[in-house]
N, C-alpha and C positions, 0 to 999 in steps of 0.2 A: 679594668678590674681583673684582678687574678680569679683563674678557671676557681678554684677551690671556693674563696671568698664568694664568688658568684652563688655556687652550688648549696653554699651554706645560708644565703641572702634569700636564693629563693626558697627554701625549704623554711625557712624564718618566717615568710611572708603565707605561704602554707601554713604553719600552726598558726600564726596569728590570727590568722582569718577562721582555724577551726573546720575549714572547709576538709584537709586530711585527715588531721587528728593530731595533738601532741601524742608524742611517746608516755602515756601515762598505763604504769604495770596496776597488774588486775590487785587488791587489796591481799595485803598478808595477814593472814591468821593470828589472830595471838589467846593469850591464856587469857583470863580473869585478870588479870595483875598486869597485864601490858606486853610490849615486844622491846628488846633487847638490842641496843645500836652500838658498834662499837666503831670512833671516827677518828681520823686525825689526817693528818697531812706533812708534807718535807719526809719523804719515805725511800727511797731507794736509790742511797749516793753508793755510787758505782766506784767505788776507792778501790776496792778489794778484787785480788784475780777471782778468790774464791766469793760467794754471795754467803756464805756460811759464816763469816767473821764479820761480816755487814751491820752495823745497829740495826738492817731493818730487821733482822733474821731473829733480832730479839723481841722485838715491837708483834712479829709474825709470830714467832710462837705463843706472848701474850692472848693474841685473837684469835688463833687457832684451838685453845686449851678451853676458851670462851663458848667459843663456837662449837667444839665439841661436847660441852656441857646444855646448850640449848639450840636445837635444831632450828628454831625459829630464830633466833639470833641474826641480825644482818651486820653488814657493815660499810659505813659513806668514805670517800677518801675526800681529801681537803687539798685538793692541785698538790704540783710538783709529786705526781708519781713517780718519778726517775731523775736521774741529775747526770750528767749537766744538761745534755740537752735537749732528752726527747727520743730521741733514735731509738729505733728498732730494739737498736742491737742491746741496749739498757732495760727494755722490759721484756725482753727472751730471754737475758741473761743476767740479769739483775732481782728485776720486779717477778717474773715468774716463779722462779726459783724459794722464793719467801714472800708474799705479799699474794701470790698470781696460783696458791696452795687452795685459796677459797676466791677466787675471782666469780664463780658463780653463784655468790652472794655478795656482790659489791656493788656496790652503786659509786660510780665517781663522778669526779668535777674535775679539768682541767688548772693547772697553774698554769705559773708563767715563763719555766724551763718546758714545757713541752710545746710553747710558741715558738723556745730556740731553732726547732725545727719545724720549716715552713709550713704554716697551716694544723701544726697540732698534728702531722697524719698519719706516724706511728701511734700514738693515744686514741686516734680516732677506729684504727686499724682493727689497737690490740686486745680495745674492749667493744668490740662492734656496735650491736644494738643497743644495748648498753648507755654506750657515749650518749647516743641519740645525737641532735645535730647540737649539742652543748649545754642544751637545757632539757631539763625534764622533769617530770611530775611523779608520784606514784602513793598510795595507801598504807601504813604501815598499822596495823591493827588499827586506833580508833584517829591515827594522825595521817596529816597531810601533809605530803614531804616534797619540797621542791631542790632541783639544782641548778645553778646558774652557773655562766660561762663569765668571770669577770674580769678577761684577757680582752673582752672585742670594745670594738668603737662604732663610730658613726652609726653609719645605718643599720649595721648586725644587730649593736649594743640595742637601739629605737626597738629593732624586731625582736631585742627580747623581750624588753620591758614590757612593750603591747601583748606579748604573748603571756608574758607572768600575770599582767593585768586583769586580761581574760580567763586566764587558768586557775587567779584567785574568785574572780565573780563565781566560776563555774564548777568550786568546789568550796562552798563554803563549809567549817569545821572549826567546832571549838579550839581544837588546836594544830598548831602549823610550826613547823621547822623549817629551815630555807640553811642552803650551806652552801659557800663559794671560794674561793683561795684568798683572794685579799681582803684583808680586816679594814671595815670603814674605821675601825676606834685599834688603837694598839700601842704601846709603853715600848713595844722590841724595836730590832734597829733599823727596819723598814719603815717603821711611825704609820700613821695612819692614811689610810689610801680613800678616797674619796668617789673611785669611778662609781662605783655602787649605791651612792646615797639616794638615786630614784627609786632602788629596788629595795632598800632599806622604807623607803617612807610607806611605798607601794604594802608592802608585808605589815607594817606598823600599824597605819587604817586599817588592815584587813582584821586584825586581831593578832598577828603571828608570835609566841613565845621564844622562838630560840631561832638565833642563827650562828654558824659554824664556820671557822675559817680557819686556814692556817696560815703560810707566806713567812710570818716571824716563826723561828725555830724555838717555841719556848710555849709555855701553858700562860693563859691569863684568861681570868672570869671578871666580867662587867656586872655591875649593875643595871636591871632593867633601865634602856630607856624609851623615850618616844620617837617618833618624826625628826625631831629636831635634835637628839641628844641630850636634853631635860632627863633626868631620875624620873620615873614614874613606875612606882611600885607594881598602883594595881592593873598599868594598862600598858607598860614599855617590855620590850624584849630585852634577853637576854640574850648575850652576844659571850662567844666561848673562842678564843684564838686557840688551834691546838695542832701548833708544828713540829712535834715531838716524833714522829714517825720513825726517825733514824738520821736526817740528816744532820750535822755537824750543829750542836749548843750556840746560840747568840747571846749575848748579855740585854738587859733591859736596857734603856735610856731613861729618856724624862719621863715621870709616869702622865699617864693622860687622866682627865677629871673622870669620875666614876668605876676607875678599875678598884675591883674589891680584891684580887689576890694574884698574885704572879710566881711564877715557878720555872727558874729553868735550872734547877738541879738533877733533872731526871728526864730518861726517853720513858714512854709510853701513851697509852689513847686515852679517850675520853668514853666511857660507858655510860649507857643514860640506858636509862627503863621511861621509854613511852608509854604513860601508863590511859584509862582513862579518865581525863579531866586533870590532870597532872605529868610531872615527871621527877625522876633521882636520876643525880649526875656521882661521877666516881671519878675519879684519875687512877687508874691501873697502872702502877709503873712495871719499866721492863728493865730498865738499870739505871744506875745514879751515875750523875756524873761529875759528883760532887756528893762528901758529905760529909762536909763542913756547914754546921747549922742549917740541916733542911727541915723545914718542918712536913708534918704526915702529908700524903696526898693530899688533894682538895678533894670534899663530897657536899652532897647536900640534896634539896628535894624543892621544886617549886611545885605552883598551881596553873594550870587552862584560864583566862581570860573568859 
């Protein structure tokens, strides 16, 4: 077994057991009215000598202007921080530069371009404790926020789910967000990725409302469902793809059953207000890319299970 994988195996088996402790950060403050998230993911393709003419530089100033407007504000990334593959040299000079402006409010998730480079270990490098060892936990005013690593296999992938398993028993909370890079359900032209579907069911019994992903480069909102992929209004999650970070537009394909709206006319993130016992979703755009027949952003408001 590779030294990395190893190190990452045993520290898996470490929070699983609870005997160390997951990476789980101390509860964030928020107002009367909730805490402010701003997500996305496919964020820093390295096209440009300059990082200045970058789509992410636009997507960055978005969540910077955000950010500056509310101090409690955070923000999750949705894999593929840097493209093409991971290196160093991508998020010093790439991701830093625009995205790396408020890195110490960010919580990320790996993709699956920072796998191109073995072990993830610039990503793991460049957001230190952060990263945690690929999963982690934390409070965002009255929500419970998890991240998962949906790049691993075998016995890692077992070490997360035991560990999500326990880290749901061991916080339970009217409501839960969970966000990872590849979409179990998606219309773009990765289509839908299935490694995740224990940790979808996992979240599902728990009660969890929202999960976040990116991988397809394009916006699409699902209707809640359950365990299984079933609609269920009053008790399924809400699943949000939102690859729009900067890298390059994909087109949709076949739609899949239960997508309620799709958008890839435009880069920008996805804002939600965590509110308590609810949340409101936004689509902030940072440029079109296209606009020819686009209709407004997406918004909207659900409820806490």
């Amino acid at each position: 077994m590779p030294a990395f994988l190893a190190r990452r195996l045993r520290d898996a088996v470490c929070f699983t057991a609870l005997a160390c402790g997951a990476v789980h950060a101390a509860p964030t403050a928020s107002s009367g009215d909730g805490v402010t998230v701003y997500a996305v993911g496919d964020i820093a393709r390295c096209a440009y000598p300059d990082p200045k003419y970058a789509p992410a530089a636009a997507t960055a100033d978005t969540v910077a202007a955000g950010l500056a407007a509310d101090p409690q504000a955070l923000v999750l990334t949705l894999g593929d921080n840097t493209y093409p593959v991971g290196a160093m040299k991508e998020f010093t000079d790439c991701y830093a530069p625009t995205w790396g402006r408020f890195k110490d409010r960010t919580w990320p998730s790996p993709g699956n371009h920072e796998y191109y480079t073995r072990g993830a270990v610039p990503y793991f490098q460049y957001f230190g404790a952060r990263a945690a060892h690929g999963w982690y936990s934390l409070e965002v005013g009255t929500w419970h926020v998890v991240s998962l690593d949906s790049n691993l296999t075998g016995a890692a992938h077992a070490a997360q789910i035991a560990w999500l398993r326990a880290d749901l028993a061991s916080h339970p909370a009217r409501c839960t967000l969970a966000f990872w890079h590849h979409p179990l359900y998606s219309s773009g032209g990765h289509g839908s990725q299935t490694i995740m579907h224990d940790a979808w069911a996992l979240l599902a019994h728990a009660g969890a409302e929202l999960v976040l992903s990116g991988h397809d480069h394009d916006y699409e909102r699902f209707a809640p469902q359950d365990a299984d992929g079933y609609v269920d209004a009053a008790h399924g999650m809400r699943q949000f793809v939102v690859g729009t970070g900067g890298a390059y537009p994909t087109p949709f394909l076949l739609t899949v059953k239960h997508s309620e709206l799709r958008d890839a006319s435009r880069t920008g993130v996805l804002k939600l207000r965590l509110r308590e016992g609810g949340y409101d979703w936004e689509f902030v755009e940072s440029s079109k890319v296209t606009t020819l027949g686009t209709a407004p952003p997406d918004k909207g408001s659900g409820v806490c299970h």
